[in-house]
C-alpha positions in Angstrom: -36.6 10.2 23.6 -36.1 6.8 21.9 -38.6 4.5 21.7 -38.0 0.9 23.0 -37.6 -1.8 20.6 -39.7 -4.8 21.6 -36.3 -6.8 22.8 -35.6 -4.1 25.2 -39.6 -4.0 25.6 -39.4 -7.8 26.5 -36.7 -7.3 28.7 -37.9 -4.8 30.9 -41.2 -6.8 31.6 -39.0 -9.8 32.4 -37.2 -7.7 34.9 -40.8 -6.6 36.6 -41.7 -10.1 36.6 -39.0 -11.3 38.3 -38.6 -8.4 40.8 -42.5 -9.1 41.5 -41.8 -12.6 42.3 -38.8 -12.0 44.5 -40.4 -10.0 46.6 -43.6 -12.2 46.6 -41.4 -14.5 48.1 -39.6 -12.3 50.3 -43.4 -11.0 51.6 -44.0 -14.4 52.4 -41.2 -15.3 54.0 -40.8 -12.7 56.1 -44.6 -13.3 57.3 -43.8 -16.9 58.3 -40.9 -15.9 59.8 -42.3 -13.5 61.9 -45.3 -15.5 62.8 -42.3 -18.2 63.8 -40.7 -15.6 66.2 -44.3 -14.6 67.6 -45.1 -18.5 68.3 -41.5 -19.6 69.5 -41.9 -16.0 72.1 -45.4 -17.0 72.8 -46.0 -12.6 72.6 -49.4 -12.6 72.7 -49.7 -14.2 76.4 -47.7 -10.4 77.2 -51.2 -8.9 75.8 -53.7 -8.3 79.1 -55.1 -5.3 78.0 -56.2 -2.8 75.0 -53.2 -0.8 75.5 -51.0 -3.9 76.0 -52.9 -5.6 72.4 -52.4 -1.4 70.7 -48.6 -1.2 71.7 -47.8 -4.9 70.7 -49.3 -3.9 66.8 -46.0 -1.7 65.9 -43.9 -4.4 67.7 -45.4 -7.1 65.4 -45.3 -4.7 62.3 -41.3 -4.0 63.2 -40.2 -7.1 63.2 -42.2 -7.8 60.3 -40.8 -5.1 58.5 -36.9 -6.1 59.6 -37.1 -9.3 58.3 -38.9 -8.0 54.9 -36.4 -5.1 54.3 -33.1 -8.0 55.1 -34.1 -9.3 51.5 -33.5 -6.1 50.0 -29.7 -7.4 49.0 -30.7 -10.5 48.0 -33.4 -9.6 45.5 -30.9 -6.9 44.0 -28.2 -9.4 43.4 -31.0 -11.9 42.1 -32.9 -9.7 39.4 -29.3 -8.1 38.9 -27.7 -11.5 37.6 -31.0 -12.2 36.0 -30.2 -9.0 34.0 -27.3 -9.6 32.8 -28.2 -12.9 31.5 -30.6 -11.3 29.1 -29.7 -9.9 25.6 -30.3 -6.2 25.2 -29.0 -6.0 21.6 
């Protein structure tokens, strides 16, 4: 197996870094928007009891989870154009 040069070495770690941001911000959108959804729904006035507050966990998580995996396309096409902007040669 090849070794990297330090270009390709450089590159690589740019990638990381800029898939670790994009989802950063996709985590922290995806938060806000769910807490949005939760306050606009006022769900946690549905919560009267333990197993009312245990089932509305998984709720909270799924929607969390929807809006986080949505972002999926766009940080592919993001970190993909920021690839091909970079010189591998």
């Amino acid at each position: 197996m090849a070794q990297l040069t330090r270009l390709e070495l450089a590159n690589w770690a740019a990638l990381y870094a800029a898939t670790a941001l994009c989802c950063a911000i996709a985590l922290a959108l995806s938060i806000v928007g769910a807490g949005v959804h939760v306050c606009r729904e006022r769900a946690w006035e549905e919560v009267r009891s333990v197993r009312q507050a245990i089932l509305f966990v998984p709720k909270l998580w799924w929607l969390w989870q929807r809006l986080y995996f949505r972002s999926t396309p766009v940080i592919i096409a993001i970190v993909g154009g920021f690839a091909m902007t970079l010189r591998w040669s």
